[in-house]
C-alpha positions as CSV (number, residue, x, y, z in Angstrom):
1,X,0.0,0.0,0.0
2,X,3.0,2.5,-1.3
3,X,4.7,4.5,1.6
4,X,2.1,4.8,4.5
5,X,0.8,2.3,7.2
6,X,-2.8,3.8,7.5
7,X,-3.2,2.1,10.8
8,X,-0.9,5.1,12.6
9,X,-2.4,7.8,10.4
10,X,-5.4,10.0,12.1
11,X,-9.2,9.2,11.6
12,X,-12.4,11.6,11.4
13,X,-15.9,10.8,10.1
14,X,-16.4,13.5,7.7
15,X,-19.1,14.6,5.3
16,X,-18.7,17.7,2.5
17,X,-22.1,18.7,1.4
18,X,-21.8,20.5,-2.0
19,X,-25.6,21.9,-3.3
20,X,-25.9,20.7,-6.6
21,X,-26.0,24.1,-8.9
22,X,-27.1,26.3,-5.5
23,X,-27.7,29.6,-7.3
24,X,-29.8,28.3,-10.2
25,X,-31.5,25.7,-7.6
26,X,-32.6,28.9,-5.5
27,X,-33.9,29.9,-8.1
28,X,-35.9,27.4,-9.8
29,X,-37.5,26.7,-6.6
30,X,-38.6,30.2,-6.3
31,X,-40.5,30.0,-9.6
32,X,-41.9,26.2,-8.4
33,X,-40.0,24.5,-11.3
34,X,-38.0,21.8,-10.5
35,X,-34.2,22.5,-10.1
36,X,-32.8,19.5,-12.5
37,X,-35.5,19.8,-15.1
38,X,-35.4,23.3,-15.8
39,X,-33.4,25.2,-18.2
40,X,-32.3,28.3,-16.2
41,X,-29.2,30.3,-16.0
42,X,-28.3,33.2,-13.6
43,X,-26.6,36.1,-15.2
44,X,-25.5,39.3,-14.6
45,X,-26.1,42.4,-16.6
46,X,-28.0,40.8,-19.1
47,X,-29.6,43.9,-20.0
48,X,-26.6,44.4,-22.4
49,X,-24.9,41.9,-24.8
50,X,-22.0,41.0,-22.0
51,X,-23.7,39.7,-19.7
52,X,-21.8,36.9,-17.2
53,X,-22.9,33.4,-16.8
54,X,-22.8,32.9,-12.6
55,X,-24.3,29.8,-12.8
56,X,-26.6,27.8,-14.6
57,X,-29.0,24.2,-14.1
58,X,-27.8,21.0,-14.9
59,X,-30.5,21.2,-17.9
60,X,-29.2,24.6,-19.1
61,X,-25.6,23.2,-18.9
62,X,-26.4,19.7,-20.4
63,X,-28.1,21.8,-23.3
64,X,-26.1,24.6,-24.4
65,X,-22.9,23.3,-23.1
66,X,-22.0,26.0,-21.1
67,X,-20.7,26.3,-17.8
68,X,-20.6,29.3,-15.1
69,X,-18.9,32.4,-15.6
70,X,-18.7,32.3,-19.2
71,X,-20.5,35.4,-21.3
72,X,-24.2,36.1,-23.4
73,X,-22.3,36.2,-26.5
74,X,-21.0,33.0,-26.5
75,X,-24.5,31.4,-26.0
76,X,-25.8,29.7,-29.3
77,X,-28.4,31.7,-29.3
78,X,-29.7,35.4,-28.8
79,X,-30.9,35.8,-25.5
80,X,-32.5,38.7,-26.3
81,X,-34.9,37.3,-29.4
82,X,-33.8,33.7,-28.3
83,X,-33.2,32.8,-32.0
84,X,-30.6,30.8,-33.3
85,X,-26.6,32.6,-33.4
86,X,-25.3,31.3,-36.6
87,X,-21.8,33.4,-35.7
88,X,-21.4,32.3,-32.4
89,X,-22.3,28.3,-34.2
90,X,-19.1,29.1,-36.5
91,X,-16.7,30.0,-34.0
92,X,-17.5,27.3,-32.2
93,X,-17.9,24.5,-34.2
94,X,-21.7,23.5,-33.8
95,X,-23.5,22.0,-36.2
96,X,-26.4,24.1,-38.5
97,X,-28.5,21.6,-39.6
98,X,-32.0,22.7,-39.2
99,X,-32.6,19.7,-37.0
100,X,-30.1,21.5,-34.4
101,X,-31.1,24.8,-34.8
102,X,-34.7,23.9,-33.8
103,X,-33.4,22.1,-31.0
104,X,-31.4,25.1,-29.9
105,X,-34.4,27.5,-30.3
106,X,-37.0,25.3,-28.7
107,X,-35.1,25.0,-25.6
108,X,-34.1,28.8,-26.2
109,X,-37.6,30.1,-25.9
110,X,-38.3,28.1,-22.3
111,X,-34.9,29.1,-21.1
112,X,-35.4,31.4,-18.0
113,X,-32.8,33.7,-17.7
114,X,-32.8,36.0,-14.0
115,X,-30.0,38.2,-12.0
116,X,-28.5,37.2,-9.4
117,X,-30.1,38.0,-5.8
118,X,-27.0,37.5,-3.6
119,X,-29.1,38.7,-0.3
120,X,-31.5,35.3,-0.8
121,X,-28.7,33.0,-1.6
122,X,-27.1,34.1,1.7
123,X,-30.4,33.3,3.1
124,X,-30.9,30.0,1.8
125,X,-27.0,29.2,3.3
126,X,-28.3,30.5,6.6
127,X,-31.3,28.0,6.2
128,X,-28.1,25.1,5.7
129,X,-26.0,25.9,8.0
130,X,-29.0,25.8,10.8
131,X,-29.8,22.1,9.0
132,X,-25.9,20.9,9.7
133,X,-25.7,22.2,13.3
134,X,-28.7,20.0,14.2
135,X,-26.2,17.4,13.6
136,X,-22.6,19.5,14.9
137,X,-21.4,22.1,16.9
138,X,-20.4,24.7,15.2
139,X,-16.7,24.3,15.9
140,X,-17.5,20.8,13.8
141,X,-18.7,23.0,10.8
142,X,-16.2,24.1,8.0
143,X,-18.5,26.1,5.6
144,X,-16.0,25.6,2.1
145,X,-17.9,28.3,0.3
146,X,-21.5,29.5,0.0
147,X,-22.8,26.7,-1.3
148,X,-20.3,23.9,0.2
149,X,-19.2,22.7,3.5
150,X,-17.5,20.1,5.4
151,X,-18.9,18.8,9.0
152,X,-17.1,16.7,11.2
153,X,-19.4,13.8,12.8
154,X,-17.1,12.1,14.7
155,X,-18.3,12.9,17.7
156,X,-22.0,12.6,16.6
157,X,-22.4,9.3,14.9
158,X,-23.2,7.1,18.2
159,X,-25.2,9.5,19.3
160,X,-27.7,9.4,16.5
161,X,-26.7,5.5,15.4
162,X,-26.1,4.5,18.7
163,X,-26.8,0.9,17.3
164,X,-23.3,-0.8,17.9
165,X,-23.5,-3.2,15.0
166,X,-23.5,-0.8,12.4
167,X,-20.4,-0.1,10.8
168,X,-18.9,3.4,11.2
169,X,-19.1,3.9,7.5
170,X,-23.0,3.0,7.6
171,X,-23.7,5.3,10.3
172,X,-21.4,7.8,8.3
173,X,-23.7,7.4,5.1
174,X,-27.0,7.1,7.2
175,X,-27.0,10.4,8.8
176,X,-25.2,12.0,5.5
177,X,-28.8,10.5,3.8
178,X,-30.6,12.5,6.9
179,X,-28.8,16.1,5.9
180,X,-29.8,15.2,2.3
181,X,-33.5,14.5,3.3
182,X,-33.5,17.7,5.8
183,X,-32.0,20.0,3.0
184,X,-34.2,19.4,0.5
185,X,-37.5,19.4,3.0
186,X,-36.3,23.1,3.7
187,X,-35.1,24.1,0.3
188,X,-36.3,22.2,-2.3
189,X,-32.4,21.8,-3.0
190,X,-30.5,18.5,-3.8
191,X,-26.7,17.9,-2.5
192,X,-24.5,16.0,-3.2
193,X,-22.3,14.4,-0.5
194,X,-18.6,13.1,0.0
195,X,-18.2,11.4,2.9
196,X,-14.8,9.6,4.2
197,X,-13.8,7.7,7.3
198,X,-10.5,9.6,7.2
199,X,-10.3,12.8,6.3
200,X,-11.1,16.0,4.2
201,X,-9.2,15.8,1.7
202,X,-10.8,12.2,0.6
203,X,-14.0,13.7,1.2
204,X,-13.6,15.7,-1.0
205,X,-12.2,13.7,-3.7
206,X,-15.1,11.1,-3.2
207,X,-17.4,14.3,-4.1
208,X,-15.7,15.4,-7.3
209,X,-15.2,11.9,-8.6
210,X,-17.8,9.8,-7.7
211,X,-20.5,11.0,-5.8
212,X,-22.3,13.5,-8.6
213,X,-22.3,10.2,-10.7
214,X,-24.6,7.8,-8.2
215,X,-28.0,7.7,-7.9
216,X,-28.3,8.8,-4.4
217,X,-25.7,11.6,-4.7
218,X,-23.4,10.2,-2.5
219,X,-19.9,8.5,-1.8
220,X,-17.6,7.2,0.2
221,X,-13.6,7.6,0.0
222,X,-11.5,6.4,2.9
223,X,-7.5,5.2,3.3
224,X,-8.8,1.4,2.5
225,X,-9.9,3.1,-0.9
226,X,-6.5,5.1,-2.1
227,X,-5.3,2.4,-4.5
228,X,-8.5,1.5,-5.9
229,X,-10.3,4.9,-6.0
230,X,-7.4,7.6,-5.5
231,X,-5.0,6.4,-7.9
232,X,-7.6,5.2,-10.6
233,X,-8.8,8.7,-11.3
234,X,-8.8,9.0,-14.9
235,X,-7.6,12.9,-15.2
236,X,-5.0,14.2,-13.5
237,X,-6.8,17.9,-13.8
238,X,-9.5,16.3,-11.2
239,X,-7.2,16.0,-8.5
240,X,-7.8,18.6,-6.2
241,X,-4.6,21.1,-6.1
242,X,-3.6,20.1,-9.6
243,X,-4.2,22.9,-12.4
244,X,-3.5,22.6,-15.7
245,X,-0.1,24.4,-15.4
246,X,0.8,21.9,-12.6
247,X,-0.5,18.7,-14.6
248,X,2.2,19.9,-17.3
249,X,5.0,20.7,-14.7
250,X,4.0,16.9,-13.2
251,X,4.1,15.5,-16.8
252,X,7.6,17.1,-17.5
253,X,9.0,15.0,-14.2
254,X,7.3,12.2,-16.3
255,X,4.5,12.0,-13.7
256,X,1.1,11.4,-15.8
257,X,-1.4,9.7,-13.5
258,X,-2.3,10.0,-10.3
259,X,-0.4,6.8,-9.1
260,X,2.6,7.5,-10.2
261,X,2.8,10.8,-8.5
262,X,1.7,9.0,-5.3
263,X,4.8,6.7,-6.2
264,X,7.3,9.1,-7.0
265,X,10.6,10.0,-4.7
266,X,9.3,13.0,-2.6
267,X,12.6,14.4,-2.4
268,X,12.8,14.9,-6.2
269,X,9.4,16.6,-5.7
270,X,10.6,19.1,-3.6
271,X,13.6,20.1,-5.3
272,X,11.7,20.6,-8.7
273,X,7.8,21.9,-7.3
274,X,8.8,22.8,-3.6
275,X,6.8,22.4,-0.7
276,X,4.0,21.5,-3.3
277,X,5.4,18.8,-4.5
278,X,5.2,17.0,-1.0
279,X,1.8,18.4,-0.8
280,X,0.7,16.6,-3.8
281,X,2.8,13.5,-2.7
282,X,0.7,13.2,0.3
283,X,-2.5,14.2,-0.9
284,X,-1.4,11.4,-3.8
285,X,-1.5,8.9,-1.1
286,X,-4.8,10.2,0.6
287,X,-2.7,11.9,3.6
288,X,-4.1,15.1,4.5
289,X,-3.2,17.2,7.7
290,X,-5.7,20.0,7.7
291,X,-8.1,19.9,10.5
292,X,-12.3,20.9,10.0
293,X,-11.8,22.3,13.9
294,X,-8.9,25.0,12.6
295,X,-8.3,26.2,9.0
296,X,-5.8,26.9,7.8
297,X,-5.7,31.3,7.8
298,X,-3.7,32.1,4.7
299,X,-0.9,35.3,5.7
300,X,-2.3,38.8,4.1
301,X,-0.6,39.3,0.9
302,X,-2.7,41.8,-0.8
303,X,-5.4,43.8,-0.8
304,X,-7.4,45.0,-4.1
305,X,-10.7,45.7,-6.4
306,X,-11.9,44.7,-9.5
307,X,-14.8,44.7,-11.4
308,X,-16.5,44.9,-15.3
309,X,-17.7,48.3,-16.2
310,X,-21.4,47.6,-17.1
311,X,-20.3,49.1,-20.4
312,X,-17.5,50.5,-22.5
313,X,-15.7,53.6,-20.9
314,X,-14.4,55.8,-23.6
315,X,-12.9,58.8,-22.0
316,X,-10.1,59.0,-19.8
317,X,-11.9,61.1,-17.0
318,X,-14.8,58.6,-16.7
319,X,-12.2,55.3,-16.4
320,X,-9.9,58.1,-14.3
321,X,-13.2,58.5,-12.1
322,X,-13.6,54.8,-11.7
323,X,-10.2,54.1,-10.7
324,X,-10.4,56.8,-7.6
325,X,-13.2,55.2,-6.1
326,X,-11.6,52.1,-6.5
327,X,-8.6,53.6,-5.1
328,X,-10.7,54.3,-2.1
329,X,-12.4,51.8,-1.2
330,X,-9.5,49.3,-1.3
331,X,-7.7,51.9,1.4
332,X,-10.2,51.9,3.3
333,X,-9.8,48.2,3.4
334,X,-6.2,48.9,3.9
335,X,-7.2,51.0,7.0
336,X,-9.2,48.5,8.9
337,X,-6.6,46.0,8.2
338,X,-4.9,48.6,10.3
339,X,-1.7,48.2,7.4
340,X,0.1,50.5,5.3
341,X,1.4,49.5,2.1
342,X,4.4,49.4,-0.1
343,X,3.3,48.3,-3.4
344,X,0.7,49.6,-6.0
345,X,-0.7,48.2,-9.0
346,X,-3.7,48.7,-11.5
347,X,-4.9,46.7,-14.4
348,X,-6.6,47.9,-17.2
349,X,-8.5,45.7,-19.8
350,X,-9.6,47.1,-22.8
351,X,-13.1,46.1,-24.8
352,X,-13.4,43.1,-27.0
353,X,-13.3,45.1,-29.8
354,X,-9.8,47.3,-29.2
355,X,-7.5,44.4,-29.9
356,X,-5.2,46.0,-27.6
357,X,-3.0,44.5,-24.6
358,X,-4.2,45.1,-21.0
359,X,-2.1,47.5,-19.0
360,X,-0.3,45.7,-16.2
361,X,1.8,48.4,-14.1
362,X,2.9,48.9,-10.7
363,X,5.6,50.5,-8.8
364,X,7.2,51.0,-4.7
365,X,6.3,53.4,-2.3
366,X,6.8,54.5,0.9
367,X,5.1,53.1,3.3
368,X,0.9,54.8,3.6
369,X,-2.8,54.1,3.9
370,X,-3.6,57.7,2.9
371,X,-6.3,57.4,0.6
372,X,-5.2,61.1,-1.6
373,X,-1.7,59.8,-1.5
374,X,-2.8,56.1,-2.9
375,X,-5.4,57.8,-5.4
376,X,-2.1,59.6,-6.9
377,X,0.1,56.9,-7.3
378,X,-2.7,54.6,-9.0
379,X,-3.9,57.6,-11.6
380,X,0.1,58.4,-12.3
381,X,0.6,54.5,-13.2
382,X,-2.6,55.2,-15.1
383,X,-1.4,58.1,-16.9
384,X,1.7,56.6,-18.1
385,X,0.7,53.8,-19.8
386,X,-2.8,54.8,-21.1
387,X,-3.2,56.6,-24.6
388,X,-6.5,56.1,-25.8
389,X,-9.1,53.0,-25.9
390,X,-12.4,52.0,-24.6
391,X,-12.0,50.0,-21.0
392,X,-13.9,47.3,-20.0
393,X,-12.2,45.9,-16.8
394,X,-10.5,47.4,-14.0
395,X,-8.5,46.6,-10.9
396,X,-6.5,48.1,-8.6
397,X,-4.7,46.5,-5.8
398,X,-2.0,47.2,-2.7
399,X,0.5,44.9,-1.6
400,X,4.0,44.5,0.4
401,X,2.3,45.5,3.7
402,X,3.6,47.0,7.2
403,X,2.4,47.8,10.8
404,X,0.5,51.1,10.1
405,X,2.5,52.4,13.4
406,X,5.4,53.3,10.6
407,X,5.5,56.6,9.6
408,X,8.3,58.0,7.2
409,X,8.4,61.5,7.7
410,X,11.0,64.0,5.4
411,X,12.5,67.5,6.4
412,X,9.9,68.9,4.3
413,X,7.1,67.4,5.6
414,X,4.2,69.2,6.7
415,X,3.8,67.1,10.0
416,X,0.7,69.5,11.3
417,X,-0.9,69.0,7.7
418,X,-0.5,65.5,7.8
419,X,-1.6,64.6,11.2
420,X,-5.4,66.8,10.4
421,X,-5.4,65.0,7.3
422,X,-5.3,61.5,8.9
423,X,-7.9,62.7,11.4
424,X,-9.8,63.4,9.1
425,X,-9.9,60.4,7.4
426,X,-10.2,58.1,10.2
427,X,-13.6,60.5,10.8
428,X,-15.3,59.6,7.5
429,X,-13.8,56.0,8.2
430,X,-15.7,55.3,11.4
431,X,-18.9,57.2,10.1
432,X,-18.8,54.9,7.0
433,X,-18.6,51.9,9.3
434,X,-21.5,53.1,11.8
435,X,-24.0,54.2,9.1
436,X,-22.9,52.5,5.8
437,X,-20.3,53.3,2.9
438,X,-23.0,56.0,0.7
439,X,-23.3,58.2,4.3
440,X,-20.5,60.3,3.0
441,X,-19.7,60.4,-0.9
442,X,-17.5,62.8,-3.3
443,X,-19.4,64.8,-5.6
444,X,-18.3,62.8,-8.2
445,X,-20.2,59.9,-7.2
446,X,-23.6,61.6,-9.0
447,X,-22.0,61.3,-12.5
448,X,-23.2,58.8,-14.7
449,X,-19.8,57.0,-14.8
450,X,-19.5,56.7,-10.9
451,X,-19.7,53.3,-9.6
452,X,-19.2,53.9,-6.2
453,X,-22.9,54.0,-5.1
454,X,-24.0,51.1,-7.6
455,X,-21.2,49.1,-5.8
456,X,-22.4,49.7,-2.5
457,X,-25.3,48.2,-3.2
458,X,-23.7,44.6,-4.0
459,X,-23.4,41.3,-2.3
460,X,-20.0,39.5,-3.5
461,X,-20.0,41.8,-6.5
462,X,-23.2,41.1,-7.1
463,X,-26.6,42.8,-7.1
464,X,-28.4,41.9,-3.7
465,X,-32.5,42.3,-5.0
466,X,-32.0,41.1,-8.4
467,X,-32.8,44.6,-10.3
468,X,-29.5,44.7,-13.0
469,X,-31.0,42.3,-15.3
470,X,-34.1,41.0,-17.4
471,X,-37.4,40.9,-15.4
């Protein structure tokens, strides 16, 4: 059984509960159709004709072919008429015939397209995290992401199986059956549900591989499984922690499936990948360290912004506009990090239709959280390197961070200027956090390009009611 005697290697009972397409499932069952019949896709700013794709049905997906965050233009079909898109079929390969094209336009015309509604999806989480702490304690719960979590029943399986002949793996995949059963009573959502006798990481592993392919939605990976289960899967891409840049760094070392990795000498793995090449060693063979009770809390590299202009800015002193706010906000961020930073950057990505290169600058600075002093640097990088061009994305981010107790000061300082400016800003800063971001605004924010107040107003970058796209 390669390198590990599983016998001296740590055991937890835990479950990951992913909710099978949770944004389009919300949704469906707010209309009373049923969540893996319906063709429905959740999109933002689909009002214009670049709207984003944040997640779709399993109809809408098996249909079209199209998973989340892709765009409206590279649907087959308009969504705006819902008739057939010949030029997007050519680009893409798909057939013409008229057989297809009615296909296309017969599921087009019952597709239900709807913005995203960020404040009911957190809702509906609320409703699932209540459903897993009738089975936990909280300090047992690992939400993963809004739709996804892992719960640690070690502790709880005798209590509700307290039958003794059962099997710890039964029990496992009886009350796993139970959060099914209780989700769906209060939603109206199905999971799906990776369960392991182990650990995490096989949890995991037993949801991405196996479990969205049974009939009852769920399976179970444990150390007795790593030859059979582990090292059989077919891609090395579905290996959680494995990328496609890291698949071709893997096959370079001659390392093509996931046995061999789990195989390989670990020391050559960390010369030639580092300490994640003995990551993936052990993951390889099913060991995994990290513990449901405490995360791991990644160190704070960077702080930044960025977002898609809801259409094609034009002129330098809308885009210029749009990157102060954006300025802003992320030192305000910067502030209650209680940081300064040395390090500035913007990106700038230009429409589909300029052909041009994005702008990728940054440059050092002393050490500040000042949100005027920050707003210069990122509009000078701006300046620089811009010359003309519609924009379509931008962000602007702060990095190489200190204690904000450092203060360089010059001989030609104005200390009594600087000291009334910070007071001032850390006025408007606690205001802002008492009574909400829009209590105090620039002037600025009332022109047409300002995004600042349209922001605001968003949950995860996202519109909270639903009111940005077609009703």
């Amino acid at each position: 059984m390669g390198y590990f005697d599983y016998s001296r290697e740590p055991r937890s009972d835990i479950t990951f509960v992913d909710m099978k397409s949770f944004y389009a499932s919300v949704e469906c069952v707010e209309r009373g159709l049923h969540p893996l019949k319906t063709s429905l896709c959740v999109m933002s700013r689909a009002d214009n004709s670049n709207g984003l794709i944040l997640a779709s049905s399993p109809m809408f997906k098996k249909v079209f072919g199209k998973n989340n965050v892709s765009r409206s233009y590279d649907l087959p079909f308009d969504i705006h008429t819902r008739k057939f898109n010949y030029s997007v079929a050519w680009k893409q390969g798909l057939p013409t015939t008229s057989e297809f094209v009615q296909y296309i336009e017969e599921w087009a015309r019952i597709t239900v397209i709807v913005p995203p509604r960020m404040d009911l999806y957190i809702e509906k989480n609320m409703d699932i995290q209540h459903i897993f702490q009738n089975y936990a304690s909280v300090e047992d719960i690992l939400p993963y992401s809004i739709d996804e979590g892992f719960i640690d029943l070690t502790s709880s399986l005798n209590y509700f199986v307290p039958d003794k002949t059962i099997s710890r793996k039964d029990k496992l995949d009886m009350i796993s059956a139970r959060i099914q059963r209780d989700i769906y009573r209060k939603t109206g959502i199905y999971s799906t549900v990776g369960m392991s006798n182990s650990n995490p990481l096989l949890a995991k592993l037993a949801l991405d591989n196996e479990a969205k392919k049974t009939s009852n939605m769920r399976a179970n990976w444990s150390y007795e499984d790593v030859e059979s289960k582990v090292w059989a899967i077919p891609q090395m891409t579905d290996f959680w922690g494995i990328g496609s840049r890291m698949e071709k760094r893997l096959n370079k070392l001659g390392i093509t499936t996931i046995k061999e990795l789990a195989n390989f000498n670990p020391d050559i793995l960390k010369k030639e990948l580092g300490v994640v090449g003995v990551d993936l060693f052990f993951h390889a063979n099913g060991i995994d360290e990290s513990n449901v009770h405490k995360p791991y809390k990644p160190k704070l590299h960077g702080l930044g912004n960025s977002q898609v202009l809801p259409r094609d800015y034009d002129k330098q002193a809308d885009i210029e506009l749009v990157l102060r706010e954006m300025a802003e906000q992320v030192a305000i961020r910067l502030r209650r990090a209680h940081k300064k930073c040395c390090t500035v950057s913007i990106f700038v990505g230009y429409s589909k239709f300029e052909m041009k290169r994005p702008i990728q600058a940054q440059m050092k600075i002393e050490p500040t959280n000042n949100t005027r002093v920050l707003t210069d640097h990122v509009l000078s990088l701006f300046r620089k390197k811009y010359e003309s061009g519609a924009v379509r994305n931008i962000a602007v981010s702060y990095a190489n961070f200190v204690d904000e107790s450092i203060q360089l000061i010059s001989l030609f300082d104005d200390i009594e200027h600087i000291e009334k400016e910070e007071r001032l800003q850390t006025a408007i800063d606690t205001i802002r956090n008492q009574f909400g971001f829009t209590m105090i605004q620039k002037a600025n924010s009332l022109q047409e390009a300002s995004r600042s107040i349209v922001r605001s107003k968003l949950i995860g970058g996202h519109s909270a009611g639903g009111l940005d796209g077609l009703k």
